[in-house]
N, C-alpha and C positions, 0 to 999 in steps of 0.2 A: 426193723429188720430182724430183730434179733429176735423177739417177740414172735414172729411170724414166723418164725424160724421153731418155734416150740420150745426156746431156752427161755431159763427163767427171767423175769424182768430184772434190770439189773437194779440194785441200791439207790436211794436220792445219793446218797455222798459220789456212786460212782459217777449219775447224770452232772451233778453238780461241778465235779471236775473234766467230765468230757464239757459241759458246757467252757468252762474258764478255757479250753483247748481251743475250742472254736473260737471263743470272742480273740485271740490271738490271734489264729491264722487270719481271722479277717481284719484284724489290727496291720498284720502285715502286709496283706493284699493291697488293702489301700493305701498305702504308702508307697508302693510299687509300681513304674510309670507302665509296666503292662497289664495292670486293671484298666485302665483308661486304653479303648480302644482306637481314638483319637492319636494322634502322635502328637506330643509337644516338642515344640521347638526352645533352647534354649533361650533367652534374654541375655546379648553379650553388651560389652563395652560399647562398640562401635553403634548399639542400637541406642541407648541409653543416653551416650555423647549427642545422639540425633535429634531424639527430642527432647535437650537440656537447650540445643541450638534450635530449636524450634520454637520451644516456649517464649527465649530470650527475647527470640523476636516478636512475640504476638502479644506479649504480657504476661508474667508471673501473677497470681490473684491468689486467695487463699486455698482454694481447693488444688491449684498446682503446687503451691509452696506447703502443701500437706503430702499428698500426693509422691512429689520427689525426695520429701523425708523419707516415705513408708519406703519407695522404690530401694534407691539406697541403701536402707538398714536391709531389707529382705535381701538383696545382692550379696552385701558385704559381711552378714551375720550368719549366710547360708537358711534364713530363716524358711518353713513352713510358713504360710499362708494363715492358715489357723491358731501361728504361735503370737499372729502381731493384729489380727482383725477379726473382729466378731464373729459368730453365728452371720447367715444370709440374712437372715431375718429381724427385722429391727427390734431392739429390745431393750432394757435398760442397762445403765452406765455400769452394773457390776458384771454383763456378758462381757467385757471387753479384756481377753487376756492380759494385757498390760496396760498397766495404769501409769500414771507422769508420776508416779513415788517409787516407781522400778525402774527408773533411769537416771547413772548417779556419771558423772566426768571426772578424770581426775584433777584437773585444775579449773575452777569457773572463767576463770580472765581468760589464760588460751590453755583452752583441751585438744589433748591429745589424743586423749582414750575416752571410748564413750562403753557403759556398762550399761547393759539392758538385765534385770531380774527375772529371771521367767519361771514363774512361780509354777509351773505343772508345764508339760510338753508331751509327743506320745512316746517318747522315750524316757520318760519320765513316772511311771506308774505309780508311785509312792509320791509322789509330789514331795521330794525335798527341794526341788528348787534349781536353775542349772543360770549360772552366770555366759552370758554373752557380752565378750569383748569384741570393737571393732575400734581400725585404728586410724586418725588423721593421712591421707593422702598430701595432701598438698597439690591436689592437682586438681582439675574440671568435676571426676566423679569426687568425692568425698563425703563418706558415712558424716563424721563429726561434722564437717560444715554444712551439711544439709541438716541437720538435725537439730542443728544450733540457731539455723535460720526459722525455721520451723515454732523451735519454741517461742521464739521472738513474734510469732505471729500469731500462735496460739495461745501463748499469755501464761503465765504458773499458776499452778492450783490444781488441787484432786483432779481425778475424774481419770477417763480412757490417754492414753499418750496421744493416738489419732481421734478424734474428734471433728465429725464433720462441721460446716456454720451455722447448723440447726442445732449443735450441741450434741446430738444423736454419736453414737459412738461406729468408727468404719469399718465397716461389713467386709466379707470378705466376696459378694455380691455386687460391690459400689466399687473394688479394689478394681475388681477384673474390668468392670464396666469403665471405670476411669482411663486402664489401660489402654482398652479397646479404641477407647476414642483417641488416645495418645500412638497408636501405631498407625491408625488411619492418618492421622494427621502429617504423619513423615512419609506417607506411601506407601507401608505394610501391611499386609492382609492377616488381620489377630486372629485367624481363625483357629489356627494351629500354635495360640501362645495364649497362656494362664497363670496365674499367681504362681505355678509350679515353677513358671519357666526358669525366675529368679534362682532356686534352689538347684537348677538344674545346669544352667547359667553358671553359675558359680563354683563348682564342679567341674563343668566342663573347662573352663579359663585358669582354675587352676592347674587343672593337668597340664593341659598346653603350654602353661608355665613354668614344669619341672615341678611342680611340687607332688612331692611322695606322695604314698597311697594312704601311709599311717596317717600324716596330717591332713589330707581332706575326711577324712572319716572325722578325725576328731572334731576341726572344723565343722564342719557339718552332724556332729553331734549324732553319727549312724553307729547303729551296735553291731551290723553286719557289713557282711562287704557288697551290699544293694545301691551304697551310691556309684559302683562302678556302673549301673546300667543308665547311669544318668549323663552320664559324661559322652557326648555327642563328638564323634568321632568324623572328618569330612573325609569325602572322597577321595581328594587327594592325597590323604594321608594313608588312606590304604592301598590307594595305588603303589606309592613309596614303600608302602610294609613291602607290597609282594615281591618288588625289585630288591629288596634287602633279602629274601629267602634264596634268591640265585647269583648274588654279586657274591664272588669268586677275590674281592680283591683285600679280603680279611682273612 
């Protein structure tokens, strides 16, 4: 435009940092649940509880007991989809963001606290590295107990943390397709729920739960305030809002 315009061309240094401008904004964009014109639905408690009770009864096999590790951690860690499973595309054992030497507990006998390493993220530009802590529940959902099970079945040694039983490392391709077939299976229609949903999911239930603004940012490891638009607000709570802007009794 500028060019056509009859000014002079500008500099490689100046193209070189309007580029690094761009590659941002579109860094941002996609991180943004209104790139996706799709609306996701978030992944709650009550959905996750469904098919923990579903599996129980059909059989747990390795690809479930892989499967509700990943679910899990991505819930309870706020994870990106792409911080915990491959490329779509199958490829070898070093595509695989985290590896089983980036997951340390702090007691082996009984853990409490489970550390995941996450060696580059997109908030992360420099790759120094960002620690994910998630903590023992004690209840049905739990990050540590699913994860503890998990390795018990997956076995110790190098390689991807998820690993499918081809050894192939879990795509973020096989994640959503895993899901898919785990929401049909309770009677939910996945059309409107993705590997996002978890991060979106976890967000939302924490709001709902009182917890501040500052610590789901943190939690969720956002440099801006964009996981507010992820946080899925029901109907009836806005119904409730609008009766708060005319009750007289405050």
């Amino acid at each position: 435009m500028q060019i056509e315009n009859g000014a002079p061309e500008p500099k490689v240094g100046v193209m070189a940092r309007l580029s690094q401008v761009l590659r941002g904004i579109r860094a941002v964009q996609a991180d943004s649940p209104l790139a996706d014109s799709t609306a996701r639905l978030p992944i709650t408690p009550a959905l996750l509880s469904s098919i923990k009770a579903r599996w129980e009864q059909t059989g747990v096999n390795y690809e479930r007991c892989m499967m509700w590790g990943a679910m899990m951690l991505c819930f309870f860690g706020y994870f990106r989809l792409g911080e915990l499973c491959g490329p779509s595309t199958r490829g070898s054992e070093t595509d695989s963001p985290v590896m089983w030497e980036d997951l340390s507990v702090d007691d082996s006998m009984n853990p409490t606290v489970l550390r995941v390493h996450l060696r580059k993220s997109k908030t992360d530009q420099f790759k120094k590295g960002t620690a994910v802590c998630v903590g023992r529940t004690d209840g049905p959902l739990c990050p540590v107990a699913a994860m503890m099970a998990w390795l018990v079945c997956r076995g110790t040694g190098p390689g991807p943390l998820f690993r499918q039983a081809d050894g192939t490392p879990l795509t973020q391709r096989a994640f959503t397709e895993m899901l898919r077939r785990a929401l049909e299976e309770i009677g939910v229609n996945p059309r409107h729920y993705s590997g996002h949903s978890f991060r979106s999911g976890a967000a939302t239930t924490a709001a709902s739960k009182g917890i501040g603004d500052a610590t789901i940012k943190l939690l969720g490891r956002w440099r801006s305030n964009a996981y507010q638009v992820y946080i899925k607000t029901p109907p009836s709570e806005l119904v409730r809002l609008s009766k708060v802007l005319v009750d007289t009794s405050s």
